[in-house]
N, C-alpha and C positions, 0 to 999 in steps of 0.2 A: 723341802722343795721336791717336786716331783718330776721324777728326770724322762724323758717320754724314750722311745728305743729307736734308734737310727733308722728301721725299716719305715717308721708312720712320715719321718723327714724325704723320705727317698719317694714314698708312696704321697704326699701331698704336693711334693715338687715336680714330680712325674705327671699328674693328670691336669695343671692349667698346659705343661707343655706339648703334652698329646692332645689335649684339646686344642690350643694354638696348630698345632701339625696339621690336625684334622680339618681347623678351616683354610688354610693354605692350599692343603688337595681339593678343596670344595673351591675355591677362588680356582685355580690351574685349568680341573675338570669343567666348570661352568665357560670359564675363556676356552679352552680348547672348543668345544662343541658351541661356541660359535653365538655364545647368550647375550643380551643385550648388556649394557651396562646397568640400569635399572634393577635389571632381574637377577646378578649379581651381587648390588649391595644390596638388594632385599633378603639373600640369601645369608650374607654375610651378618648384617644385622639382625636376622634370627636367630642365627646359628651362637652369637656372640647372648643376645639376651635370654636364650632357653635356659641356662643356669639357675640365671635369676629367677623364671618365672616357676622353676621345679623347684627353688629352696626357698619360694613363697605356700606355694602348695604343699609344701611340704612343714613348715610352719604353723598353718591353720588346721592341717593333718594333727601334729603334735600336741596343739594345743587343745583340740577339742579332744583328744583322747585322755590328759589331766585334768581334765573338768570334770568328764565323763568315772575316771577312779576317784576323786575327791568327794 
């Protein structure tokens, strides 16, 4: 078994929770300066699916670059 090293647990735990941080100041600063609600969770539901949409693209990135060596 392959034992992985405490930093990759510390470094994978770290970035959904600085990501969660991140949209919290983005919700604070958007209510502070006075945003609609609307304009708000449009922000917030971006902000939350841009993940997904980079480790899609990042996917068909991947996989047309092992087609492409094969």
């Amino acid at each position: 078994m392959i034992e992985l090293p405490a930093a990759y647990d510390i470094v994978w735990s770290a970035i959904p929770l600085l990501w969660s941080l991140l949209t919290g100041v983005m919700i604070y600063r958007e209510l502070s300066v006075g945003s609609s609600v609307p304009r708000v969770i449009l922000w917030v539901v971006a902000h939350l699916i841009l993940p997904f949409i980079v480790f899609v693209i990042w996917m068909f990135y991947r996989f047309s670059e092992s087609r492409k060596a094969s």
